[in-house]
VEXDREN-2710 file (C-alpha; in Angstrom, 1 decimal):
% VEXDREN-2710
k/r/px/py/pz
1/UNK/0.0/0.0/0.0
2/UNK/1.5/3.4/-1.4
3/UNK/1.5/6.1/1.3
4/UNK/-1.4/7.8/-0.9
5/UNK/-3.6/4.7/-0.4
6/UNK/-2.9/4.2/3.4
7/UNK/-6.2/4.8/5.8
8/UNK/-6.7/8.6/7.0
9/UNK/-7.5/8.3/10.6
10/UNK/-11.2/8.6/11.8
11/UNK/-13.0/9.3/14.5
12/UNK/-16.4/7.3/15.3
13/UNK/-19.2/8.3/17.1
14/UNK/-21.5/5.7/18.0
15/UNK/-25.1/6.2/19.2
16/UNK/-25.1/3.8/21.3
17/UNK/-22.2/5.3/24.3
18/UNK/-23.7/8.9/23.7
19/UNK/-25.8/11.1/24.7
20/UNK/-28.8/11.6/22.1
21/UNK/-28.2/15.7/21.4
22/UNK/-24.5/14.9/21.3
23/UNK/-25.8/12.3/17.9
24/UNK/-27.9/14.4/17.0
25/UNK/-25.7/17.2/17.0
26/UNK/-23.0/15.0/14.7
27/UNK/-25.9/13.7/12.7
28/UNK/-27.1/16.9/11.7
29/UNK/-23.4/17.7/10.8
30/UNK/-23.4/15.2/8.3
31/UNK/-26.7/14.9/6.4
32/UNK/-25.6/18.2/4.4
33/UNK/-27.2/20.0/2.9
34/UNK/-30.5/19.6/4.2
35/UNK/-33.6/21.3/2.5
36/UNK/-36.2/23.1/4.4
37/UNK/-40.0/22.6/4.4
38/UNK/-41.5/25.6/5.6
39/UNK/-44.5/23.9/6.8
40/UNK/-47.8/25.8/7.0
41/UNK/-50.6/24.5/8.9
42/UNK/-53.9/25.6/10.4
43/UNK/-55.3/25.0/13.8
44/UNK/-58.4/23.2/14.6
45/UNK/-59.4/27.1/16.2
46/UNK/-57.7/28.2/13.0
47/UNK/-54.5/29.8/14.5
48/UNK/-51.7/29.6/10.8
49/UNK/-48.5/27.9/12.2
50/UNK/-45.3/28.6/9.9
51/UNK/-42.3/26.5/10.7
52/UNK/-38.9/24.9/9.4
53/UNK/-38.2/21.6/9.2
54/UNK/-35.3/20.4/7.8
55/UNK/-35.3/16.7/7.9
56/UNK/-37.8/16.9/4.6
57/UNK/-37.6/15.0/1.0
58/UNK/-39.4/13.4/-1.8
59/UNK/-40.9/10.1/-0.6
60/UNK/-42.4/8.8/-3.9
61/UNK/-42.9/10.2/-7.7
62/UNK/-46.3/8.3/-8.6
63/UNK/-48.4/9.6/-6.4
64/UNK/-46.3/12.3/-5.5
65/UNK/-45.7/12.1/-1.8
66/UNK/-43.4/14.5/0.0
67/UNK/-42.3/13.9/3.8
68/UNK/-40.8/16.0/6.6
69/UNK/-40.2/14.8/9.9
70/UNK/-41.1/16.2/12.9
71/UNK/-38.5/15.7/16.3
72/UNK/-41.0/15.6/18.9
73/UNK/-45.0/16.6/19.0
74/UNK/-44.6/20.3/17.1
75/UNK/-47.4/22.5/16.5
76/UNK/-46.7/21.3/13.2
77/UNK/-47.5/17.8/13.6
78/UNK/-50.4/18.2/15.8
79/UNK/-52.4/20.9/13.6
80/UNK/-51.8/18.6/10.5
81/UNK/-53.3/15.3/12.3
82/UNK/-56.2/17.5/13.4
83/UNK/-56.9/19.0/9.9
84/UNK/-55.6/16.7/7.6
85/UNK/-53.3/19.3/5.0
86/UNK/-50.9/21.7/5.2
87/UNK/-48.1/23.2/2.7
88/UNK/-44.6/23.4/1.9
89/UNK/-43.2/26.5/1.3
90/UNK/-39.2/26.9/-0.8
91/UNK/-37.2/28.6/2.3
92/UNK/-35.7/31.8/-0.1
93/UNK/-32.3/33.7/0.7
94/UNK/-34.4/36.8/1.0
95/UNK/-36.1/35.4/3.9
96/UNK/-33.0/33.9/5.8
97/UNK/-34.1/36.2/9.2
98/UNK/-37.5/35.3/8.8
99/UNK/-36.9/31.5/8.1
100/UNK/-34.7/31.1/11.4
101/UNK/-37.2/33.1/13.7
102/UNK/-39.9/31.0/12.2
103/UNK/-38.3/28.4/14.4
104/UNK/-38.7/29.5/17.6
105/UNK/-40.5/27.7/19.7
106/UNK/-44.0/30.1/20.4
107/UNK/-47.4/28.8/21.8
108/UNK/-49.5/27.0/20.2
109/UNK/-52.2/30.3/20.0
110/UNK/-49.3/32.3/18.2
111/UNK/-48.8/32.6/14.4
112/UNK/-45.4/32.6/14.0
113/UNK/-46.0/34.8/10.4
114/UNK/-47.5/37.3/12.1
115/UNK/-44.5/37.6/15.4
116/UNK/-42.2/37.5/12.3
117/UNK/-43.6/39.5/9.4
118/UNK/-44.4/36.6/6.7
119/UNK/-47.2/37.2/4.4
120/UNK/-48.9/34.6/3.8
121/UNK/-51.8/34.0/1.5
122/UNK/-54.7/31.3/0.6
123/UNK/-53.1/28.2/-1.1
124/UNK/-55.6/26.7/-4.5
125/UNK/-56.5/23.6/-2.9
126/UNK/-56.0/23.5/0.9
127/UNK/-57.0/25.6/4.0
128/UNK/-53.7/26.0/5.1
129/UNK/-52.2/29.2/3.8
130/UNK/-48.8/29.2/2.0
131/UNK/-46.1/31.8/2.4
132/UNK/-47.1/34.8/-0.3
133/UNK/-43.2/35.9/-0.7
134/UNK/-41.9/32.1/-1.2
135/UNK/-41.8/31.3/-5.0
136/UNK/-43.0/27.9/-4.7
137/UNK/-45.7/26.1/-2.5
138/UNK/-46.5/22.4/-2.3
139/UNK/-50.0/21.8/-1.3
140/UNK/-50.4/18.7/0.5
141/UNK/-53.2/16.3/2.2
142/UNK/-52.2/14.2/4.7
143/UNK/-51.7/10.7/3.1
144/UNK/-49.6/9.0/6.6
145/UNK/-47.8/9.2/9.4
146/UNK/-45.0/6.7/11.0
147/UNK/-43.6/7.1/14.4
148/UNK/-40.3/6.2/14.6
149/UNK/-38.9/7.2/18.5
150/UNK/-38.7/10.7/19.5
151/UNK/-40.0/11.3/16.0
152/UNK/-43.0/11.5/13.4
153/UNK/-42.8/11.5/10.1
154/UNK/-45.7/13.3/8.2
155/UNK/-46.2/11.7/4.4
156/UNK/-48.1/14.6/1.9
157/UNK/-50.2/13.8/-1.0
158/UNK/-49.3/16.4/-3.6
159/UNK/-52.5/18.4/-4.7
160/UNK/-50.7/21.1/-6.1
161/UNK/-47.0/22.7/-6.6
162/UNK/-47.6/26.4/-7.5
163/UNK/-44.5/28.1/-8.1
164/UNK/-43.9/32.2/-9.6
165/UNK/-44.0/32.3/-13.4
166/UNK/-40.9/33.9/-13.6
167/UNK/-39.7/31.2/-12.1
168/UNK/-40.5/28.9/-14.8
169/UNK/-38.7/28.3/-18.1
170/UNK/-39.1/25.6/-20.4
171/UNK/-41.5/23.6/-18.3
172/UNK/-39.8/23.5/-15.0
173/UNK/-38.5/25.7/-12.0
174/UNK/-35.4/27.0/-12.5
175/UNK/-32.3/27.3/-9.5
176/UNK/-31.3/30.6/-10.3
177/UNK/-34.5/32.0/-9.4
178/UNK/-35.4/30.0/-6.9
179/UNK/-32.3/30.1/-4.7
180/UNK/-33.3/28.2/-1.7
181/UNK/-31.8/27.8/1.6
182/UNK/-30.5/24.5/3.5
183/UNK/-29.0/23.8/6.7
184/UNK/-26.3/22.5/7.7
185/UNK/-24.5/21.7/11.3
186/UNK/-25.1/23.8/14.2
187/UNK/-26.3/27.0/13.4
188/UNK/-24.8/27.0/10.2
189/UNK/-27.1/27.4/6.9
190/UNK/-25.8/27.7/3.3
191/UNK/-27.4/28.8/-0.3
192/UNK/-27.1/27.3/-3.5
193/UNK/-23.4/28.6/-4.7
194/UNK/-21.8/26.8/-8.1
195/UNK/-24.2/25.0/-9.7
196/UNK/-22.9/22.3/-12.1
197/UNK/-24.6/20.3/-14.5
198/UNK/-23.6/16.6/-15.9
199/UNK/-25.5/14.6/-18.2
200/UNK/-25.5/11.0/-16.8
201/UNK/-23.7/8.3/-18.5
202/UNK/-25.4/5.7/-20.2
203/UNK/-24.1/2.8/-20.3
204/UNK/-23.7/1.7/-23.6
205/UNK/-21.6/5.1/-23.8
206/UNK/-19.7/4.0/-21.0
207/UNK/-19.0/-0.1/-22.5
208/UNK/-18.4/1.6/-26.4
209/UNK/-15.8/4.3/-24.1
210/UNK/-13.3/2.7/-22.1
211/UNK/-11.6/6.2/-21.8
212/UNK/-14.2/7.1/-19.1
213/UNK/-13.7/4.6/-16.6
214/UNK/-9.8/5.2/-16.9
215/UNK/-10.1/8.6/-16.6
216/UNK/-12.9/8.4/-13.4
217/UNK/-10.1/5.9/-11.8
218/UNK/-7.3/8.4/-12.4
219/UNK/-5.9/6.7/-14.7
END
């Protein structure tokens, strides 16, 4: 073994001999970047709830399911089971300071929009509202929950994506106007940066073309 192909020293954390914010704290600092669903819901007594959640993906294409998690019983959680929808709003770089206060933790009877100056407006298809200066909002119905510990996870049926039209070009949202936040370790959050695009490699390209394995392998 050269000295370029000897082991770089590690260190492990394991679940099991720690603490569960010290994990979480590591985990969190690994799964990067993270997007955000800004989750809007409405109270049974119709209070709007705005809030970040950044353990929050695509679940399935056909139907189209989307899923955030929950880390505890939020208000986010609890006003979705009781009404069955809410929706997920794109976390914008102009909004960074909103965004982050949207995360504190108010009561229940408090609309975080209001405390923090989010406009929000009616969605097409749901009660819930969706954020007005967010250019895109996922309207979901409540299609499932699974509990898994100290956590939920909330699967949405996609009603409706509604996203600015300036957004739009040739049929689908595009990055550069979008530029959405994510988060990172900590309190650390980032934006989009580079963006690079690669066509993938088929692979009868990649049999016809032994040049591009040689070259991935260094070679």
């Amino acid at each position: 073994m050269t000295s370029a192909e000897q082991q770089r020293p590690r260190t492990t954390f394991d679940p099991a001999g720690m603490d569960t914010g010290a994990f979480y704290r590591v985990l969190n600092s690994v799964v990067v970047p993270r997007p955000i669903a800004w989750v809007c819901t409405r109270s049974a007594s119709g209070v709007h709830n705005l809030a970040p959640h950044s353990f929050y993906t695509v679940a399935c294409v056909a139907p189209p399911i989307v899923q955030f998690t929950s880390v505890g019983r939020k208000d986010s959680l609890r006003n979705v089971e009781a009404t069955g929808e809410f929706t997920v709003n794109l976390t914008p770089e102009a909004l960074f300071e909103q965004v982050n206060a949207t995360g504190t933790d108010f009561p229940p009877d408090s609309s975080e929009a209001e405390h923090c100056g989010v406009r929000l407006e009616p969605a097409d298809t749901v009660a819930a509202m969706r954020v007005a200066e967010s250019p895109v909002s996922i309207e979901c119905t409540l299609h499932s929950t699974v509990r898994l510990g100290d956590s939920t996870v909330v699967f949405g049926a996609v009603r409706r994506i509604s996203v600015w039209a300036e957004a739009v070009r040739d049929g689908r949202p595009r990055i550069e106007h979008l530029r959405p936040l994510a988060r990172l370790g900590g309190n650390e959050w980032a934006t989009v940066g580079e963006v690079r695009e690669i066509a993938r490699i088929p692979y009868r390209s990649w049999a016809e073309d032994p040049s591009i394995g040689e070259r991935l392998r260094g070679g």
